[in-house]
C-alpha positions as CSV (number, residue, x, y, z in Angstrom):
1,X,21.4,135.3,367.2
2,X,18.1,133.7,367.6
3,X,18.9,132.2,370.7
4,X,20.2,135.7,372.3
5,X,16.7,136.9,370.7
6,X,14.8,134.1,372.7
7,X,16.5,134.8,375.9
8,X,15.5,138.9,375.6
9,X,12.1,137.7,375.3
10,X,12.3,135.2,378.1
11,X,13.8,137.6,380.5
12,X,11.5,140.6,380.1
13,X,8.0,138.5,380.0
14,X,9.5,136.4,383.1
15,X,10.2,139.3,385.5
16,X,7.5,141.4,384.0
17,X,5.3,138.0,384.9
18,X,5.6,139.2,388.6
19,X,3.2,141.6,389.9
20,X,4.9,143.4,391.7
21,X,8.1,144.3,389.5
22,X,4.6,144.9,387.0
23,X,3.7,147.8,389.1
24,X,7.3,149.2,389.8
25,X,7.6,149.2,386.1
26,X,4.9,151.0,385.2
27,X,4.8,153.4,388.3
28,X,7.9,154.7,387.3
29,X,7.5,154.9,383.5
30,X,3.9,155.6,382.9
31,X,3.5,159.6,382.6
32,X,2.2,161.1,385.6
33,X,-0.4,162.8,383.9
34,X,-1.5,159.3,382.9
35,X,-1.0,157.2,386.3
36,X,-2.7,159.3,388.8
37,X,-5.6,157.9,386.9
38,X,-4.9,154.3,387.4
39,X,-4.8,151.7,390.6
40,X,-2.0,149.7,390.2
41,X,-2.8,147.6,393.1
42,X,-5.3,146.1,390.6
43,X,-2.9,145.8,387.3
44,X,-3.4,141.8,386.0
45,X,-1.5,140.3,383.3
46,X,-3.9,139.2,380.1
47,X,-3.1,137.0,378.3
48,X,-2.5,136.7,374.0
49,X,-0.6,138.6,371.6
50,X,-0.8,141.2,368.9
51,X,2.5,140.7,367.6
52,X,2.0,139.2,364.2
53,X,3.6,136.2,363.7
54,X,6.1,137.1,361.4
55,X,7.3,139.6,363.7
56,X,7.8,137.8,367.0
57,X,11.4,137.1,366.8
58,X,11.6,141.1,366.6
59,X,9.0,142.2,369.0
60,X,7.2,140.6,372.2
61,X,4.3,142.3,373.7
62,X,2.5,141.9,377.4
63,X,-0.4,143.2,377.7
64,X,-2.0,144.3,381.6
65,X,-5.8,145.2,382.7
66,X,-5.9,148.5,385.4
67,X,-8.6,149.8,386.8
68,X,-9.3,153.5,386.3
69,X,-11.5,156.0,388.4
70,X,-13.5,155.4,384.8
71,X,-13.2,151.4,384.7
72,X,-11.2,149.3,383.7
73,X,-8.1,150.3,381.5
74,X,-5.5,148.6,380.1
75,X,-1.5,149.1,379.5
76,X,0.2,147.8,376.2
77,X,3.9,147.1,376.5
78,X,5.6,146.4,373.4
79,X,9.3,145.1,373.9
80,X,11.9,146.1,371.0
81,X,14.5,143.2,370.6
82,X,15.5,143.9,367.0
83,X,19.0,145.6,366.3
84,X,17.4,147.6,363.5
85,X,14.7,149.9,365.0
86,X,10.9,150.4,363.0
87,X,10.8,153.9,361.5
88,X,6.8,153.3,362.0
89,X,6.9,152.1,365.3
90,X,4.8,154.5,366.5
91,X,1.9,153.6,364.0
92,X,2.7,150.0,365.1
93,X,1.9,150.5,368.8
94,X,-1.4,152.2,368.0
95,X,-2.5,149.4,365.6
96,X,-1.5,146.6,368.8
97,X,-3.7,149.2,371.1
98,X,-7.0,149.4,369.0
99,X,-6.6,145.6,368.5
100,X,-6.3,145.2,372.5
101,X,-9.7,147.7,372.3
102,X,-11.3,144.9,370.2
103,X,-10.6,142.7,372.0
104,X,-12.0,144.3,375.1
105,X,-15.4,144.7,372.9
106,X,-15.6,140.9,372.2
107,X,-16.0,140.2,376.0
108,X,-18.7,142.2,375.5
109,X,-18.2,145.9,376.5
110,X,-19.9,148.6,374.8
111,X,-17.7,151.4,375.4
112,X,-13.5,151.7,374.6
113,X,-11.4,151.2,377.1
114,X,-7.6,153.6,377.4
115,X,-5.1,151.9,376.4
116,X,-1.7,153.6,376.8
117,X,0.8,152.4,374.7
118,X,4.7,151.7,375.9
119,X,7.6,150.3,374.1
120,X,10.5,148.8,376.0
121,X,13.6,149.6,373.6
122,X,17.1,148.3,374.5
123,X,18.6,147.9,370.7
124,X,22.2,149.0,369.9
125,X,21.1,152.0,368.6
126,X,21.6,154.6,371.0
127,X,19.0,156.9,371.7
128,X,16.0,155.5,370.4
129,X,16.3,156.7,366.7
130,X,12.5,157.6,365.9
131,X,9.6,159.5,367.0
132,X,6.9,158.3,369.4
133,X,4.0,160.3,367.7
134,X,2.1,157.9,365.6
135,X,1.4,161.0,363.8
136,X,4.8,161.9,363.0
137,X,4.5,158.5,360.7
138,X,2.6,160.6,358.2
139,X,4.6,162.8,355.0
140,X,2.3,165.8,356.7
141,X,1.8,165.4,360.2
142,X,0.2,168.7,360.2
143,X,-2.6,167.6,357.9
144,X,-2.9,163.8,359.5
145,X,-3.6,165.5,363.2
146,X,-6.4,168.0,362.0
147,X,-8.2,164.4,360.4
148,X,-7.5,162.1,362.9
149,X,-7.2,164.6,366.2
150,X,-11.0,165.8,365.4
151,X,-14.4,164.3,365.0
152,X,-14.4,162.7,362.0
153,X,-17.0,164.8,359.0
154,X,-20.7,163.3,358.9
155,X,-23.3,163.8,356.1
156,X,-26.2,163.5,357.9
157,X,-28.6,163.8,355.1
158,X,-31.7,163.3,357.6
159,X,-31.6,166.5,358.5
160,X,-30.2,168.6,355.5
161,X,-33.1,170.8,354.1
162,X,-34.2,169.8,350.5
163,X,-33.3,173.0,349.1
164,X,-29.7,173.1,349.7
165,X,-29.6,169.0,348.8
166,X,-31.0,170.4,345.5
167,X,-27.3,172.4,345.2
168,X,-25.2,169.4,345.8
169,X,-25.2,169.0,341.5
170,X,-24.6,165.4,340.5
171,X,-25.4,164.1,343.7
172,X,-28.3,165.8,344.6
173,X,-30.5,163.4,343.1
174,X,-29.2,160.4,345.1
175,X,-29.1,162.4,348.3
176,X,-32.8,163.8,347.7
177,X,-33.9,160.1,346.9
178,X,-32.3,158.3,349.9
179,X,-33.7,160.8,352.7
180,X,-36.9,160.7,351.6
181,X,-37.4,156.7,350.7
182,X,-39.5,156.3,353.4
183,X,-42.1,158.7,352.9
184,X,-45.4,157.5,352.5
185,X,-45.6,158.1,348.8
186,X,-43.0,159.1,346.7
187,X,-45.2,161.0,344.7
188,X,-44.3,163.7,347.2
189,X,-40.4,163.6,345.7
190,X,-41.7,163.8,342.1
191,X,-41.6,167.4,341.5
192,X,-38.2,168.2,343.1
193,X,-36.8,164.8,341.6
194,X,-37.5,166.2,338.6
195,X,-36.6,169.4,338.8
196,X,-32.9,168.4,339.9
197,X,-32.4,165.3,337.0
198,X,-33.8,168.7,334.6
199,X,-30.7,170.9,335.4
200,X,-28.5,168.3,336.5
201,X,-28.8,164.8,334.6
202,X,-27.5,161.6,335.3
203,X,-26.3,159.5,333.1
204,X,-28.5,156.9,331.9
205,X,-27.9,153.8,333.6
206,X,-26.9,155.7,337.5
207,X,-31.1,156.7,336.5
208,X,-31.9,153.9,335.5
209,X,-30.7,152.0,339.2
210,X,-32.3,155.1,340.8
211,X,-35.3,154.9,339.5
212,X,-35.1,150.7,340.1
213,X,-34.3,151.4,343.8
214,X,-37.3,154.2,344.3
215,X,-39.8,151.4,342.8
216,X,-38.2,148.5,345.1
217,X,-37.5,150.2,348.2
218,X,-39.7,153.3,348.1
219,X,-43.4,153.6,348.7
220,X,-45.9,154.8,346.1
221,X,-49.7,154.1,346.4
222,X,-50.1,154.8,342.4
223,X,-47.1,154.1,340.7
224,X,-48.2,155.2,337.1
225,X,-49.1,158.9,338.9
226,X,-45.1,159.0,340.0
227,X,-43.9,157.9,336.6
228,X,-45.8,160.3,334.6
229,X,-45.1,163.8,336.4
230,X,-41.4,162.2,336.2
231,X,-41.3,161.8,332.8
232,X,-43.3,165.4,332.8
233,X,-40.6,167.3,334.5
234,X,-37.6,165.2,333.1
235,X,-38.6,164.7,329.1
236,X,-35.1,163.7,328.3
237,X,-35.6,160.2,330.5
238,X,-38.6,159.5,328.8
239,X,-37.3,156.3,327.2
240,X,-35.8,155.3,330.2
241,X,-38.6,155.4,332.1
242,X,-40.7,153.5,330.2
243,X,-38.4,150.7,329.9
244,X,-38.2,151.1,333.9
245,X,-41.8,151.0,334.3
246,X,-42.3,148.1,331.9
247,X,-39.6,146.1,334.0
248,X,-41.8,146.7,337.0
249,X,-44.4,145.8,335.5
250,X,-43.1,142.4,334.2
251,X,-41.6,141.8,337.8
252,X,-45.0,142.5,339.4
253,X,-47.2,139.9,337.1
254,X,-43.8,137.6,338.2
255,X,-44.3,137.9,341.3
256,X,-48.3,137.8,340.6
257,X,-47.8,134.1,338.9
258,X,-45.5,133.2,341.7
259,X,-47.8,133.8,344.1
260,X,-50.8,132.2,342.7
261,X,-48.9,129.4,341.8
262,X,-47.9,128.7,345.6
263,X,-51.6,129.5,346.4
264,X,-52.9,127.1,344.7
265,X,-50.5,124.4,345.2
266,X,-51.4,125.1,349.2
267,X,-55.2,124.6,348.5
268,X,-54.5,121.4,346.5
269,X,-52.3,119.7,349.2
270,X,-55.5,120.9,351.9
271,X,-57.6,119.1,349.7
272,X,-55.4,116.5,348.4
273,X,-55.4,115.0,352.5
274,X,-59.3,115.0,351.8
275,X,-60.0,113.8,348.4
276,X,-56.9,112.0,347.9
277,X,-53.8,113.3,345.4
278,X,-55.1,112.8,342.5
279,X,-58.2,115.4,343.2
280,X,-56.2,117.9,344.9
281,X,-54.3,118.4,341.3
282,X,-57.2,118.7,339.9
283,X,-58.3,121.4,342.2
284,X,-55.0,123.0,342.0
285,X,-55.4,123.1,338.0
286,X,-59.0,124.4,338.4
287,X,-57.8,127.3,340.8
288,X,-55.3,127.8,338.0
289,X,-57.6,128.1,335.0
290,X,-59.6,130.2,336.9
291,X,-56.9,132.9,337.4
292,X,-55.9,132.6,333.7
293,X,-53.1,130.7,333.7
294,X,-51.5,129.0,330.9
295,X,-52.2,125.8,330.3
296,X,-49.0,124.7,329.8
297,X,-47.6,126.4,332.8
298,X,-51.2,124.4,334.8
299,X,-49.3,121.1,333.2
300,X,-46.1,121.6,334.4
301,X,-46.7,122.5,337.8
302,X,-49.4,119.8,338.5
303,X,-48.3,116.8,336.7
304,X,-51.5,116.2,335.3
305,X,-52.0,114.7,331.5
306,X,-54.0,116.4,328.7
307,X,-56.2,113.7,328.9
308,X,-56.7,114.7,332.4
309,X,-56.9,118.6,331.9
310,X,-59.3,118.3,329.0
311,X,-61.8,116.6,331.7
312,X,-61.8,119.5,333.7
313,X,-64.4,122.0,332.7
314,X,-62.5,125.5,332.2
């Protein structure tokens, strides 16, 4: 059986090697409609595979580059050799085709080439036993070609008006948010942010992470001024918003320590090439105590002894 298998395989990809039994082929079984658009004169075989692995003793594919009056094109031909025929063949040869579109894109196209799919059946089953419509694959094919035969829906929220946003209920809030996180200041979302989580709350922890991604990602000049017309217009987040805004707070004087910290390492190395290492700690541990640091926290990221602190006038 495999051997007969092997030899199907062999005999097809061998005369279909030959360019111009290529072009008879496919000028005689391409639909008109489809190959008054293509130049067979310049039909090339590519080379690879789709066929998964698995499936190669079944199915061997060839795939050939055409040029179009659009540019360059391409014609799948998937060869049946199984005795048992795939009731989703059709879905098959359009997953082989968009993987032959990839592939296309990786050579570094930016635009989709046609690919028309054909499959070469000769099984013992006679006539070919399924459909040919991919869509047909579905349990309503009615349904599947009124969402894949038209644009697919887009929720362009950049240009949706705020007041009908403020109808989408318990989503208006993220919508709202997310088109306007890159205004200015936020304090100009206040009002309406509050007026939606008033008649439409969320639950406490999806506000919590909104209100974490406004003070992360959004912009807001005086943060305190946001919080508190907020808290104004939605009373019932009161708690939650001061445990935000004290969590922003603790992450800012992180950051603050951080920062002062690498600061004042950076002045001690300068002056630790002058002075030698020794004094550049010490000038890093003076910056320090001048910013308020702990002394503790000075000790640990200098090095330097209480002995050696204690001599340093602070």
């Amino acid at each position: 059986m495999t051997t007969n298998i092997l030899r199907h395989d062999a005999i097809f990809k061998m005369h279909m090697a030959d360019p111009s039994i290529a072009r008879d082929f496919f000028k005689k079984h391409v639909p008109e409609a489809l190959r008054q658009h293509c130049d067979f004169n310049t039909l090339e075989l590519c080379s690879g595979s789709f066929v998964e692995t698995n499936l190669r003793q079944h199915y061997s594919d060839m795939l050939y580059s055409v040029r179009t009056k659009w540019g360059e094109g391409y014609i799948y031909c998937l060869v049946e050799h199984q005795s048992r025929s795939d009731k989703l063949m059709a879905f098959r040869l359009l997953r082989y085709s968009l993987s032959a579109m990839q592939q296309h894109l990786n050579k570094g196209h930016t635009e989709l080439p046609v690919v028309v799919p054909l499959l070469f059946y000769h099984g013992s089953q006679s006539p070919y036993p399924y459909t040919n419509n991919w869509l047909d694959c579905f349990e309503n094919p009615e349904l599947a070609g009124m969402v894949y035969g038209n644009p697919f829906p887009l929720v362009d929220i950049t240009v949706t008006p705020d007041k009908e946003i403020m109808t989408h209920s318990g989503v208006a809030a993220l919508e709202l948010v997310q088109k306007h996180i890159r205004l200015k200041d936020m304090i100009e979302l206040a009002d309406s942010l509050g007026t939606i989580l008033s008649h439409q709350p969320l639950p406490s922890e999806l506000f919590k992470s909104l209100m974490i991604y406004i003070g992360e990602s959004g912009n807001s000049p005086d943060a305190t001024l946001f919080i508190d017309r907020l808290q104004r217009l939605a009373p019932r987040y009161q708690e939650d918003i001061m445990t935000i805004a004290q969590q922003l707070a603790d992450k800012g004087r992180l950051e603050g320590i951080q920062e002062g910290i690498k600061e004042g390492i950076q002045e001690g190395i300068k002056e630790g090439v002058q002075k030698g290492e020794l004094e550049g700690k010490r000038k890093v541990a003076s910056q320090l105590f001048v910013r308020g640091f702990d002394k503790e926290l000075i000790k640990s990221v200098t090095a330097l002894s209480d002995e050696q602190l204690s001599s340093l006038a602070y």
